[in-house]
ROROGU-644695 format. One record per residue: z, y, x of N, C-alpha, C in turn; residue in one letter. Coordinates in nm, 3 decimals. Layout:
<rs>
R       n_z       n_y       n_x      ca_z      ca_y      ca_x       c_z       c_y       c_x   residu
R         Z         Y         X         Z         Y         X         Z         Y         X        A
...
</rs>
This chain:
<rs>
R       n_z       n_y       n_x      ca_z      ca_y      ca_x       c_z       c_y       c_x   residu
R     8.299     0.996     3.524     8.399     1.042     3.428     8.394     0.955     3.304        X
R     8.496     0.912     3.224     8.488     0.837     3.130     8.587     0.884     2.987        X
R     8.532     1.019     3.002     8.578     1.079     2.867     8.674     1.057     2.728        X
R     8.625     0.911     2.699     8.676     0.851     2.593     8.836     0.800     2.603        X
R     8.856     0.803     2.779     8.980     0.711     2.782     9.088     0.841     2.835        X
R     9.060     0.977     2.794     9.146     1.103     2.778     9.171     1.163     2.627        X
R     9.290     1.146     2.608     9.296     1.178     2.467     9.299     1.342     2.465        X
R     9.261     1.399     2.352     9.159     1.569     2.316     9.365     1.674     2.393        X
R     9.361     1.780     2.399     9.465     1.878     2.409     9.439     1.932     2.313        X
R     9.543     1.965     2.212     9.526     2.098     2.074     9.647     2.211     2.113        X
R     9.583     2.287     2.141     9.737     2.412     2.166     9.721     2.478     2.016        X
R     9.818     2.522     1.996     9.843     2.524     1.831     9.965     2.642     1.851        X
R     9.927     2.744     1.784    10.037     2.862     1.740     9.984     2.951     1.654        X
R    10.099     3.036     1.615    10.042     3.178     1.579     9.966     3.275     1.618        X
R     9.864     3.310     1.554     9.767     3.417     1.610     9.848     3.523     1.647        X
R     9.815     3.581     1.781     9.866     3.666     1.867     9.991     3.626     1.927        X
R    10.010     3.513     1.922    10.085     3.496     2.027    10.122     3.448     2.173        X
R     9.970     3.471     2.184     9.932     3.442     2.352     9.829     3.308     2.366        X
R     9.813     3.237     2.257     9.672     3.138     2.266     9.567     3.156     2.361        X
R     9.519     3.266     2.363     9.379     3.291     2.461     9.438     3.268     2.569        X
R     9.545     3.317     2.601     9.564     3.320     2.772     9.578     3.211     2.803        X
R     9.662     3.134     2.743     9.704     2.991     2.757     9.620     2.906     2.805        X
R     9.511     2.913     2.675     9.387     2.810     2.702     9.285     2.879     2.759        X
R     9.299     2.938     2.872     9.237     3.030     2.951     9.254     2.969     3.096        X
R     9.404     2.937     3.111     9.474     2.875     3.217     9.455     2.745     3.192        X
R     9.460     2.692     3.099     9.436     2.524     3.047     9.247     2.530     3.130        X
R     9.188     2.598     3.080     9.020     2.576     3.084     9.012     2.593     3.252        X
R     9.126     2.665     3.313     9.096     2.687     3.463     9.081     2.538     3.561        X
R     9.194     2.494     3.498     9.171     2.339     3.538     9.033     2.305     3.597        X
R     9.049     2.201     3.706     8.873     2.162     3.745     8.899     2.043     3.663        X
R     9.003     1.960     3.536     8.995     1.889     3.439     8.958     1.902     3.284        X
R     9.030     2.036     3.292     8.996     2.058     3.121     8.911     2.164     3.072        X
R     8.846     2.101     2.992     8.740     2.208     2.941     8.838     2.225     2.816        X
R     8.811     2.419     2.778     8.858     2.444     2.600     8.767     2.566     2.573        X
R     8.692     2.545     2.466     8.574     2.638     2.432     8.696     2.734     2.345        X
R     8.623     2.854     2.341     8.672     2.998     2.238     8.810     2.926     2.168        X
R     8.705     2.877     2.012     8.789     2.854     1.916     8.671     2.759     1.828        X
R     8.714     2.714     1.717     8.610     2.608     1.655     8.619     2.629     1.504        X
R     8.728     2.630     1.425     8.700     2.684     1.283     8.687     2.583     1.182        X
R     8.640     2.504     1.219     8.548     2.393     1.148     8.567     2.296     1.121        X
R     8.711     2.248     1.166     8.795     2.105     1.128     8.809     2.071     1.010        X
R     8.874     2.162     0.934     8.956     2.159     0.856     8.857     2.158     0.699        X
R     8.747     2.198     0.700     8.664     2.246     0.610     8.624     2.109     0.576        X
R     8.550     2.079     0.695     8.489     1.886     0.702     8.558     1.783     0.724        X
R     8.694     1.824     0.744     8.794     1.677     0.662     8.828     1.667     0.510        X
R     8.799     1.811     0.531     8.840     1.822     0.366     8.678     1.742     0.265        X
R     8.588     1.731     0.367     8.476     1.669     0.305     8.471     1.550     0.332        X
R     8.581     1.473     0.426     8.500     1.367     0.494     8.501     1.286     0.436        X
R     8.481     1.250     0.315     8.391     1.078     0.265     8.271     1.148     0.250        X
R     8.198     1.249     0.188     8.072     1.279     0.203     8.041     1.274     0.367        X
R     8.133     1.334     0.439     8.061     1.354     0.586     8.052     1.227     0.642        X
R     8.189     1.139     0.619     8.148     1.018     0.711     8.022     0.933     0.656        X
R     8.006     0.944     0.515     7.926     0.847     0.457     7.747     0.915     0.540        X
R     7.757     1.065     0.550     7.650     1.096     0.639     7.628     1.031     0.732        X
R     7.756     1.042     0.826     7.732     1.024     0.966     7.717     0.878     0.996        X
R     7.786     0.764     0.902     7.746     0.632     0.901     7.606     0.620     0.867        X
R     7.557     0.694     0.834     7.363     0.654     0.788     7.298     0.730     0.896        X
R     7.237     0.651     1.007     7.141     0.673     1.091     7.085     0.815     1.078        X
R     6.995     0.773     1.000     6.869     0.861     0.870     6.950     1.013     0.889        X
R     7.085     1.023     0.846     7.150     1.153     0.804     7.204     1.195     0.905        X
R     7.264     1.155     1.057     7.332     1.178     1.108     7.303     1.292     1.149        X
R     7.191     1.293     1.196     7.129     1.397     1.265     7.169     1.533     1.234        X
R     7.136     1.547     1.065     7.156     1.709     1.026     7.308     1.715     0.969        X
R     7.405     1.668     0.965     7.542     1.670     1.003     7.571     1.739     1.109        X
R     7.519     1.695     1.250     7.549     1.706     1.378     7.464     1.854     1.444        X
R     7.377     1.869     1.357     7.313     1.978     1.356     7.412     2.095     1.292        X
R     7.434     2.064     1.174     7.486     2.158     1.069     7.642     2.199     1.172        X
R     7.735     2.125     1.212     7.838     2.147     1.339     7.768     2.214     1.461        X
R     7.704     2.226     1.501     7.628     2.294     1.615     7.599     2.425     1.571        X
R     7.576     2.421     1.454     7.541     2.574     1.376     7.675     2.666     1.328        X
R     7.769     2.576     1.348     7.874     2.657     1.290     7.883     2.801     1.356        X
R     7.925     2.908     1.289     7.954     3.056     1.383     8.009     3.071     1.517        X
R     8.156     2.956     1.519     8.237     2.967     1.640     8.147     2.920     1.755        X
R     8.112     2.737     1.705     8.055     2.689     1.813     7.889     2.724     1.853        X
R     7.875     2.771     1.777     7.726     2.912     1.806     7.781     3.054     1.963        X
R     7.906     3.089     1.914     7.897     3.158     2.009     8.015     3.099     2.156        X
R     8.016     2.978     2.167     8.079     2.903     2.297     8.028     2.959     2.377        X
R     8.062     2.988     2.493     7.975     3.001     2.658     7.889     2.936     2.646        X
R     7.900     2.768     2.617     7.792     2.734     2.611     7.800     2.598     2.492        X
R     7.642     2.623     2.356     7.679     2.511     2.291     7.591     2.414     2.348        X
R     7.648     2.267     2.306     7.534     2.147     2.323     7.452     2.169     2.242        X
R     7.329     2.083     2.238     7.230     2.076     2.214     7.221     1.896     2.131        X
R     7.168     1.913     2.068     7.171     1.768     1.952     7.125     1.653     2.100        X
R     7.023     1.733     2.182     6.982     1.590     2.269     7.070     1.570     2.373        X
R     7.135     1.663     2.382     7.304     1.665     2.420     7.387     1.552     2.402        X
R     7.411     1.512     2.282     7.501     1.420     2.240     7.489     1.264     2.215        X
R     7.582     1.205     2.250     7.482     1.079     2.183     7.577     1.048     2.086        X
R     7.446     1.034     1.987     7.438     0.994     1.836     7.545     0.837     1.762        X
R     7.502     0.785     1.893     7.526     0.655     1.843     7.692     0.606     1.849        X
R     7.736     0.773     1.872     7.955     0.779     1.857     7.972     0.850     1.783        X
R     7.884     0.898     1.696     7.872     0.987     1.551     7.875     0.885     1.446        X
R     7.979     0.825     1.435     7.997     0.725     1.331     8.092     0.800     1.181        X
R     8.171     0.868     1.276     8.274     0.932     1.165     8.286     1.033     1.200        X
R     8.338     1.149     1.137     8.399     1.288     1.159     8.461     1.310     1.301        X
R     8.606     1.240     1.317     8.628     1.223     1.475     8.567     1.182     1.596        X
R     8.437     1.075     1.575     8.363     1.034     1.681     8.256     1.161     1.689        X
R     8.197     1.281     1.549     8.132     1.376     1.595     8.202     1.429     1.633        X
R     8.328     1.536     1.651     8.404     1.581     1.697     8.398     1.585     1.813        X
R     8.446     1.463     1.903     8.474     1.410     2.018     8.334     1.416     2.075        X
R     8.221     1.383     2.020     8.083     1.413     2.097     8.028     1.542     2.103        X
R     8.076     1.621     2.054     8.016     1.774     2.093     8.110     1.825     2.183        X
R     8.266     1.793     2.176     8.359     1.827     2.309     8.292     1.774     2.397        X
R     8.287     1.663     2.405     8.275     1.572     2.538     8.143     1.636     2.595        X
R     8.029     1.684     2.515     7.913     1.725     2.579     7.961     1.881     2.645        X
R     8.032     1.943     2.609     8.075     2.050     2.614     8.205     2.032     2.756        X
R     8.264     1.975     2.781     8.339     1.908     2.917     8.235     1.897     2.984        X
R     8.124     1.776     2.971     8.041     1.702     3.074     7.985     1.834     3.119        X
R     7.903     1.950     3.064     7.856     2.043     3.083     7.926     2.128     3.226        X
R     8.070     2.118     3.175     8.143     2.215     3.322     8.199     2.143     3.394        X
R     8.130     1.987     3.359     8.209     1.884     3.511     8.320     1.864     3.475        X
R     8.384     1.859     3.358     8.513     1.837     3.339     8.540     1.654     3.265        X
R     8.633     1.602     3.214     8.673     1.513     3.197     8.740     1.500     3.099        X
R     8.824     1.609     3.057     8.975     1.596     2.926     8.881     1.722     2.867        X
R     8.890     1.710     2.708     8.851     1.827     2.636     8.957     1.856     2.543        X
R     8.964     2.009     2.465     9.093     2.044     2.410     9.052     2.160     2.342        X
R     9.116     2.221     2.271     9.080     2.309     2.116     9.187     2.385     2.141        X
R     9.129     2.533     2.065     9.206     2.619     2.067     9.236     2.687     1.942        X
R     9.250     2.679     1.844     9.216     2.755     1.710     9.373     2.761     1.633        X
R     9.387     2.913     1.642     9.496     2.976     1.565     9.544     2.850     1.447        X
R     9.438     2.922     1.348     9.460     2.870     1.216     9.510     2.747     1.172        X
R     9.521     2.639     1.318     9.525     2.532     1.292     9.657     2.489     1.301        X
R     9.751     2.546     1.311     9.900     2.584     1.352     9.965     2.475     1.164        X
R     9.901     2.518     1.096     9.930     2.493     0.925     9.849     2.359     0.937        X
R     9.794     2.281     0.981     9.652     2.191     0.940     9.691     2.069     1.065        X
R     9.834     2.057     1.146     9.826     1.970     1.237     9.796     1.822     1.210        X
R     9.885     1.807     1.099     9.833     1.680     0.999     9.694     1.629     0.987        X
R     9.594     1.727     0.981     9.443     1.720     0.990     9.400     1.643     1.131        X
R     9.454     1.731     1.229     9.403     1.728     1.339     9.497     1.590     1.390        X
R     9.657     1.527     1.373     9.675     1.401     1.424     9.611     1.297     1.306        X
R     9.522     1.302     1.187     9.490     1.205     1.109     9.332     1.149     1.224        X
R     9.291     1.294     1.254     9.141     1.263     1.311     9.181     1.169     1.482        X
R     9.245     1.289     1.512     9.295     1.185     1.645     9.438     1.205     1.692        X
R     9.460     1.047     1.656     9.642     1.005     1.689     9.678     0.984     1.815        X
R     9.588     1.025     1.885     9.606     1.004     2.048     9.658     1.166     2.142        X
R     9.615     1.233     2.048     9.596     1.377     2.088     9.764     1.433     2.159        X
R     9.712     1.519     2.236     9.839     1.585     2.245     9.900     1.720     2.256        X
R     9.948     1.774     2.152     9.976     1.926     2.129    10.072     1.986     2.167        X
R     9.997     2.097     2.234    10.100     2.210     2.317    10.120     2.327     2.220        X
R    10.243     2.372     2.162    10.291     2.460     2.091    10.346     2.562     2.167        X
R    10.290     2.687     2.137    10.297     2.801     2.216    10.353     2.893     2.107        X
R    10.468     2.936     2.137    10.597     3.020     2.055    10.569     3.162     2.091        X
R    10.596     3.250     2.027    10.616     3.379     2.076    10.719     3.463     1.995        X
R    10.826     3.541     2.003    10.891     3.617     1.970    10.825     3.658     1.808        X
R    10.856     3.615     1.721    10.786     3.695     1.587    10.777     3.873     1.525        X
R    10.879     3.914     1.613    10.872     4.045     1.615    10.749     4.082     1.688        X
R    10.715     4.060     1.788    10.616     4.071     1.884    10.486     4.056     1.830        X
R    10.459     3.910     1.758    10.361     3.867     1.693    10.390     3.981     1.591        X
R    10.435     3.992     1.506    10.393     4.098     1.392    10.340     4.251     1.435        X
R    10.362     4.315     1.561    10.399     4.427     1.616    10.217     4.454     1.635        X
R    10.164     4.309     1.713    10.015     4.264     1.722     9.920     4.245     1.638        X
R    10.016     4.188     1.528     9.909     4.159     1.384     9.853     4.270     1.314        X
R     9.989     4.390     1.327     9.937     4.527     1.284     9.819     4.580     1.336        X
R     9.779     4.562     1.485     9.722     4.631     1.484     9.544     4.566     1.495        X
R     9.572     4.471     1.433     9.428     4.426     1.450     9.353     4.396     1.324        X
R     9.235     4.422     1.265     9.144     4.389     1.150     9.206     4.265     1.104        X
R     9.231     4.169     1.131     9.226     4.059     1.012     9.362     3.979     0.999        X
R     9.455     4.122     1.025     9.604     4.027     1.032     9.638     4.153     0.947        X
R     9.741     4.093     0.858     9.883     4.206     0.791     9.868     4.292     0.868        X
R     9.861     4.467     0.753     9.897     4.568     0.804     9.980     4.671     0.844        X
R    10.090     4.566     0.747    10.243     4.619     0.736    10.350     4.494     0.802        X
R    10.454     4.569     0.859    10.533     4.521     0.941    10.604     4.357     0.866        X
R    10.633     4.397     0.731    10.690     4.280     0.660    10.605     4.183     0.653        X
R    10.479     4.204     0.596    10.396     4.100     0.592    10.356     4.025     0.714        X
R    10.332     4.095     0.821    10.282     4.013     0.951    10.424     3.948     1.005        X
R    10.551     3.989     0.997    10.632     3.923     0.971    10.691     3.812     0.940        X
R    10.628     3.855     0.769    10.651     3.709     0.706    10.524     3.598     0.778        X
R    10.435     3.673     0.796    10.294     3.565     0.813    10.333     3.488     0.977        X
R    10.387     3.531     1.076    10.444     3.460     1.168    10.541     3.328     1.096        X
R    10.632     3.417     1.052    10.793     3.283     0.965    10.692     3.225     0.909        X
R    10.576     3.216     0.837    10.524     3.093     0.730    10.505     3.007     0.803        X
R    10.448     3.071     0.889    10.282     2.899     0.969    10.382     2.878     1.124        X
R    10.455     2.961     1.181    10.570     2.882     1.238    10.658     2.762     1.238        X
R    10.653     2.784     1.099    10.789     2.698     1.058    10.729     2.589     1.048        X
R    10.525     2.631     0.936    10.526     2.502     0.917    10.461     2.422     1.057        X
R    10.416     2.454     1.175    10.355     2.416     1.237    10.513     2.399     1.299        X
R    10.605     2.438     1.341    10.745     2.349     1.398    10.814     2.228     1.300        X
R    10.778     2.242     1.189    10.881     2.068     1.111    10.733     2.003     1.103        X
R    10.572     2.033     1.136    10.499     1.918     1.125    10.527     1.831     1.244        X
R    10.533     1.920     1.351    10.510     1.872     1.496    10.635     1.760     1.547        X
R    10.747     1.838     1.457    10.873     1.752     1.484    10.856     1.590     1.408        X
R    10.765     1.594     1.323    10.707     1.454     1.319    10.650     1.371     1.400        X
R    10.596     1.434     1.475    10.517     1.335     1.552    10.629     1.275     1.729        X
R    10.597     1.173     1.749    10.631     1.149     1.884    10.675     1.231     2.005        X
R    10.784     1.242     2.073    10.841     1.363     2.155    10.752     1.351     2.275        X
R    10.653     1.239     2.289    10.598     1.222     2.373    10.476     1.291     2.372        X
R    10.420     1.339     2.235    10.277     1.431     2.258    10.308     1.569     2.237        X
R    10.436     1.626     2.216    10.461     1.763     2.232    10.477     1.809     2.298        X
R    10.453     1.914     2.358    10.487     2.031     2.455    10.521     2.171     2.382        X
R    10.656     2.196     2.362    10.650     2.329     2.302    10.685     2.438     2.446        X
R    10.635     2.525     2.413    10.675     2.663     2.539    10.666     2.818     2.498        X
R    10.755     2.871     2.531    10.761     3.024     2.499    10.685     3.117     2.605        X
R    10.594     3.150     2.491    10.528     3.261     2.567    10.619     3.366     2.663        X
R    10.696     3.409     2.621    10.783     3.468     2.748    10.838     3.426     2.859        X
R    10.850     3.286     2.858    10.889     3.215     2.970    10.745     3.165     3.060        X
R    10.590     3.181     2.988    10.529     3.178     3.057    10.444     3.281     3.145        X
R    10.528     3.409     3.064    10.485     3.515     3.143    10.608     3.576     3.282        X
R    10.726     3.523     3.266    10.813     3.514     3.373    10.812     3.462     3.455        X
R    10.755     3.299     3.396    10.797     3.210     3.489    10.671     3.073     3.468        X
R    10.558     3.147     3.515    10.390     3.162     3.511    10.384     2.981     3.559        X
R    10.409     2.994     3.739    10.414     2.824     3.764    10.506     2.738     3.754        X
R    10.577     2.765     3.748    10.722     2.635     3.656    10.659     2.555     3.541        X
R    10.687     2.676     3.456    10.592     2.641     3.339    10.470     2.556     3.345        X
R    10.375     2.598     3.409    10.243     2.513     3.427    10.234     2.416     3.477        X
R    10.353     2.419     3.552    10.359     2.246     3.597    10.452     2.200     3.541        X
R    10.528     2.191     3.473    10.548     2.146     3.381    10.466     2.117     3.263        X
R    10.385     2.199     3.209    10.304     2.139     3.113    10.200     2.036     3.176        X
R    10.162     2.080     3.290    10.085     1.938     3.368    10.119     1.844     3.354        X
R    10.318     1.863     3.406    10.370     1.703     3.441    10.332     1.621     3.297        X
R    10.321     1.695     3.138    10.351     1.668     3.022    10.219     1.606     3.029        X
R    10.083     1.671     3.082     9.961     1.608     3.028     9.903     1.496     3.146        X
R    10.018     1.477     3.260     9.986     1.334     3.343     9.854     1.350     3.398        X
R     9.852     1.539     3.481     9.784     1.582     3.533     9.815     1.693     3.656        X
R     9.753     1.665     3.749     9.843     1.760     3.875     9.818     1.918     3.848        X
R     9.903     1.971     3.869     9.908     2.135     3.888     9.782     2.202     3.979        X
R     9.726     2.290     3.978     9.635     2.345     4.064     9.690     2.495     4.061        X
R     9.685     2.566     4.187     9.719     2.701     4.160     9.617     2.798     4.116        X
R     9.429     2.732     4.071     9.410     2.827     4.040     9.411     2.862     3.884        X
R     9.475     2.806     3.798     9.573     2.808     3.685     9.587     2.943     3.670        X
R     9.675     2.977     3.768     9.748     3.094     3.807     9.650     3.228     3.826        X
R     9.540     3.202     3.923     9.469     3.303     3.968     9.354     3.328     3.868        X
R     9.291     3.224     3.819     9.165     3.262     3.852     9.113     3.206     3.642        X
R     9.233     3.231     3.598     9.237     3.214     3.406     9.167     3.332     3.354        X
R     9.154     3.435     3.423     9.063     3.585     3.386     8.957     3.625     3.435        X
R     8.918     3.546     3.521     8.780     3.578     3.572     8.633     3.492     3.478        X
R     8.698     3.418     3.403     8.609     3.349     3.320     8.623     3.386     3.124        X
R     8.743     3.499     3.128     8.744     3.520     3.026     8.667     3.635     2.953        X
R     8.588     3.692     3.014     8.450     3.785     2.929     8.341     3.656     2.855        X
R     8.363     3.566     2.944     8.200     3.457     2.902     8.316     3.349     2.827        X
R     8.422     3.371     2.779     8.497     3.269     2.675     8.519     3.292     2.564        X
R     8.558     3.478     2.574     8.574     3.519     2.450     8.426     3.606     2.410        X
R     8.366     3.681     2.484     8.241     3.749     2.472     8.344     3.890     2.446        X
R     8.228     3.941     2.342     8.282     4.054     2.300     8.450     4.119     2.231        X
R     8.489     4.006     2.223     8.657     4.029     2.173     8.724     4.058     2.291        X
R     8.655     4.107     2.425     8.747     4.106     2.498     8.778     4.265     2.470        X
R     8.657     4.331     2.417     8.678     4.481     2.439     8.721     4.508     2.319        X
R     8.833     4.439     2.234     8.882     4.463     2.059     9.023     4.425     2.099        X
R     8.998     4.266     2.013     9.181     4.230     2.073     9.219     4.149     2.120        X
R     9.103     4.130     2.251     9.173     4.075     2.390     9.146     4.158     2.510        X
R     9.221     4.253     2.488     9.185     4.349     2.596     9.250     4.319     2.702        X
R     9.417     4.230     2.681     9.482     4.224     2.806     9.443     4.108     2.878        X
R     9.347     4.008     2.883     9.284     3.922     2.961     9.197     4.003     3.077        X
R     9.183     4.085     3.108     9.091     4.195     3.156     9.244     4.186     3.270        X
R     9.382     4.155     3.325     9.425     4.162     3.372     9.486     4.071     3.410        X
R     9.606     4.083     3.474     9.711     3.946     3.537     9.809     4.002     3.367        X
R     9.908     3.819     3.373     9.981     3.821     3.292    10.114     3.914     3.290        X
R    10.137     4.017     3.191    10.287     4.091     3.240    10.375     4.055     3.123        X
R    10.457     4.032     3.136    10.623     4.028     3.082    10.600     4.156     2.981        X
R    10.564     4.258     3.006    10.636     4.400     2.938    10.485     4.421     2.855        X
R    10.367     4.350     2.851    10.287     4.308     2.716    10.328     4.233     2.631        X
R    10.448     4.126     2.628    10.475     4.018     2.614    10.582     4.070     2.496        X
R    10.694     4.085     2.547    10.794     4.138     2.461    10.782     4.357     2.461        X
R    10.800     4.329     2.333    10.814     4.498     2.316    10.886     4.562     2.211        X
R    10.913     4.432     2.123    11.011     4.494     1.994    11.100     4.557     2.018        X
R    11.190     4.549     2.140    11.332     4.609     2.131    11.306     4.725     2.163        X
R    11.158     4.757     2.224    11.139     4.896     2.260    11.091     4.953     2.146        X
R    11.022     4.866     2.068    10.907     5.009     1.970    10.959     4.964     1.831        X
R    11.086     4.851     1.790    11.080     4.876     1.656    11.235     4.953     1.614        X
R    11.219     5.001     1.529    11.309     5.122     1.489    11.484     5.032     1.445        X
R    11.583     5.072     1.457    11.692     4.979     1.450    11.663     4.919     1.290        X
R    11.664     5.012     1.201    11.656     4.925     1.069    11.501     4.806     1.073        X
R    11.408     4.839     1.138    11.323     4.728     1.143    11.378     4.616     1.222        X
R    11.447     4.603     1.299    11.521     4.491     1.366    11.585     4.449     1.250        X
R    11.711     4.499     1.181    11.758     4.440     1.102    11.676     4.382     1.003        X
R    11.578     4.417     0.955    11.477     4.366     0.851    11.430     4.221     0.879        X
R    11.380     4.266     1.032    11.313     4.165     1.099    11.416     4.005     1.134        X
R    11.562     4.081     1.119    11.640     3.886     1.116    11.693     3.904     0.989        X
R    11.656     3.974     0.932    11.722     3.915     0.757    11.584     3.834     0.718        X
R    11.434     3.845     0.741    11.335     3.778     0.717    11.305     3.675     0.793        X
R    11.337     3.690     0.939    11.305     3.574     1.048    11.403     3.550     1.106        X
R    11.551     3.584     1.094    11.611     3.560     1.209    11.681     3.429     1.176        X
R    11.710     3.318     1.075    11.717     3.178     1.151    11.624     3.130     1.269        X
R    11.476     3.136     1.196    11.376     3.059     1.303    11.404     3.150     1.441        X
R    11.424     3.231     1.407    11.438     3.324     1.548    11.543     3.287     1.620        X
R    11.629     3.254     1.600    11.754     3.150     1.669    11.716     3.058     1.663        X
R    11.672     2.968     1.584    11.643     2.836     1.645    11.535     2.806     1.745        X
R    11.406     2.895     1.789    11.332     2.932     1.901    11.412     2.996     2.002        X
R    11.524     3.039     1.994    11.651     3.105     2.146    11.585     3.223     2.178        X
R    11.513     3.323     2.071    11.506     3.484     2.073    11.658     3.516     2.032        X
R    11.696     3.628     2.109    11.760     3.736     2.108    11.818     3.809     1.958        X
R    11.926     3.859     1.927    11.933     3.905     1.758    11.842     4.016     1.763        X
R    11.873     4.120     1.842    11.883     4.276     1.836    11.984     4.298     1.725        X
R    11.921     4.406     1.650    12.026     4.464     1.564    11.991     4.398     1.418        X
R    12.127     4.320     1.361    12.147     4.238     1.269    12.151     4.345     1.122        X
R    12.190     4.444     1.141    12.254     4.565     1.039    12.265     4.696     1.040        X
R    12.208     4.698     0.974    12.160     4.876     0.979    12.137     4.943     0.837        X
R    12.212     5.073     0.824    12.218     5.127     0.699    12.110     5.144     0.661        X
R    12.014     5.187     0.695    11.831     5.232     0.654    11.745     5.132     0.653        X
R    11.845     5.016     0.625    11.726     4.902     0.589    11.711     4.897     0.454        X
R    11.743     4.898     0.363    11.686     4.950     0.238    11.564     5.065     0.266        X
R    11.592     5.126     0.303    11.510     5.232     0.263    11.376     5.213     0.324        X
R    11.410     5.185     0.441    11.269     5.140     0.554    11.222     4.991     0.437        X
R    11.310     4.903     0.388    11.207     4.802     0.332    11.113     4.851     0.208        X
R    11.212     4.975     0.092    11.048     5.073     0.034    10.953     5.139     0.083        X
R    10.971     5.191     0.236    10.877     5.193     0.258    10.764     5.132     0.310        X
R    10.782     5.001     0.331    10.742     4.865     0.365    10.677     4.834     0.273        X
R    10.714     4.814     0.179    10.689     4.780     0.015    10.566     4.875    -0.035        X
R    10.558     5.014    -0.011    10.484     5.121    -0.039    10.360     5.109     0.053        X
R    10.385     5.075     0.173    10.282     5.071     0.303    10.151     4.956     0.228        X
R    10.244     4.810     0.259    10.161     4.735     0.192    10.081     4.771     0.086        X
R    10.138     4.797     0.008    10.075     4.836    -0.101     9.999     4.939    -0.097        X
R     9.956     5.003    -0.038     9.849     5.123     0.012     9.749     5.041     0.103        X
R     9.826     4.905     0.224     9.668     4.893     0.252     9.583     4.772     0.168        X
R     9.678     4.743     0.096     9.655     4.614     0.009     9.498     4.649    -0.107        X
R     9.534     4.791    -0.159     9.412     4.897    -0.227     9.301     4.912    -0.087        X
R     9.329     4.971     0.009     9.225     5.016     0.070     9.115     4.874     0.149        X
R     9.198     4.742     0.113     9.137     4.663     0.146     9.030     4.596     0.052        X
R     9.097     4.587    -0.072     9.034     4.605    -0.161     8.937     4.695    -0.245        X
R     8.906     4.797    -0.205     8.823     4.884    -0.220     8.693     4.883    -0.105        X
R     8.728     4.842     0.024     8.631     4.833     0.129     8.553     4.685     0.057        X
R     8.648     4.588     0.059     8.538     4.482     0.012     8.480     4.499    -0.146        X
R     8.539     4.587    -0.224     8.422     4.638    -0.322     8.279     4.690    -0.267        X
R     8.348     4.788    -0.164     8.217     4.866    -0.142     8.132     4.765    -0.080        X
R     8.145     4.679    -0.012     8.027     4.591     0.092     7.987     4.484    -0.042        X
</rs>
């Protein structure tokens, strides 16, 4: 295997909008390895003349490469490398450590192409094509009604409908006009709903995109490895990896949000929401005023109780 001459996969979206599964089916591959999530890009570019000036000195490299091994995410991988793991001597810069803890992390499951999975990084693509311009990112869309519907109900997303809302429209948009910068040749955008309809089309198609053959166990066998990918988030908020992919997890707004929240929901999102080819629902509705004070009131109740919990700790 010759690692170096496969450029990295970054799937890049909004949290909750189907990432895990994705790179669940990506990791099924007998080519691509993609650990959890990583966290840690963005922190140490933001350092990198101190970091590279580390990692260029012999002497220092070491506890750099250490200090990345220690991070929280890549602490809890299936499995992390080990410093005698890596070799040192492609730890020249930020991207060559990078690329040597993937690559040890591929070599580990016999794989060949390595690739990243991390929400947050949806806002930060710029980061990730400065480190490597070779890379190639798969953008995974999801209905923003949907995504907000999800954000509610989990610890570390908006607790109110507007805000998780808006927090889809922010890092959407900006992760769709960064991407439209780059070359049509390293994008892959795809809607989560079309990959829960239309499961192998889709996947081979994103194959044909990464100039890699289709395998069907893509298809089968993306959940049998997902307790030892995610660990314990499977029993929080990845509970639906515990199954096959359904359509009717996928979309649910038109069922569970109330007509004036539709209307809310395309007076706040509904350009991007047309320009992704979602559906209107209902554009107008008299009780959207009223539903947006109580929107307004919600937030603002958990906005205190969040703030009061992190007093108390």
């Amino acid at each position: 295997m010759d690692p170096e001459q496969k450029p990295p996969i970054f799937e890049v979206g909004v949290a909750r909008s189907g990432t895990t599964i994705l790179s669940l089916m990506l990791d099924a591959h007998p080519r691509i390895a993609i650990p959890y999530e990583s966290h840690f890009f963005v922190d140490y570019y933001r350092n990198r003349d101190s970091v590279n000036r580390k990692l260029a000195n012999p002497d220092a490299r070491e506890e750099v490469m250490a200090g990345i091994l220690n991070e929280r995410y890549v602490r809890e991988w299936d499995y992390t490398p080990s410093l005698e793991s890596l070799d040192l001597s492609k730890c020249t810069d930020l991207a060559g450590a990078i690329r040597a803890v993937y690559e040890a992390y591929a070599d580990h499951h016999g794989k060949d192409i390595w690739g990243d999975k991390t929400p947050g990084y949806i806002t930060h693509i710029n980061v990730l094509n400065d480190l490597f311009p070779d890379a190639k990112f798969i953008h995974l869309i999801r209905d923003g009604r949907d995504v907000a519907l999800s954000l509610m109900k989990q610890w570390f997303g908006p607790n109110d409908f507007v805000s998780a809302l808006k927090f889809w429209r922010e890092r959407a948009l900006v992760g769709e006009r960064m991407l439209a910068m780059l070359p049509a040749d390293r994008v892959f955008a795809l809607r989560m709903e079309e990959l829960a309809l239309y499961p192998e089309e889709t996947l081979r198609n994103l194959c044909h995109f990464l100039e890699i053959e289709f395998v069907p166990e893509m298809l089968t066998a993306f959940n049998q490895n997902a307790a030892a990918k995610v660990g314990d988030r499977i029993g929080t908020h990845h509970t639906g990896l515990s199954g096959p992919l359904d359509i009717s997890n996928v979309t649910r707004w038109d069922k569970e949000l109330s007509a004036a929240d539709q209307a809310i929901a395309w007076e706040y999102a509904g350009s991007l929401l047309e320009e992704f080819g979602y559906p209107t629902g209902i554009k107008r509705h008299w009780a959207k005023s009223y539903r947006k004070v109580y929107h307004r009131f919600s937030e603002s109740i958990q906005w205190r109780l969040k703030r009061n919990q992190a007093s108390a700790t």
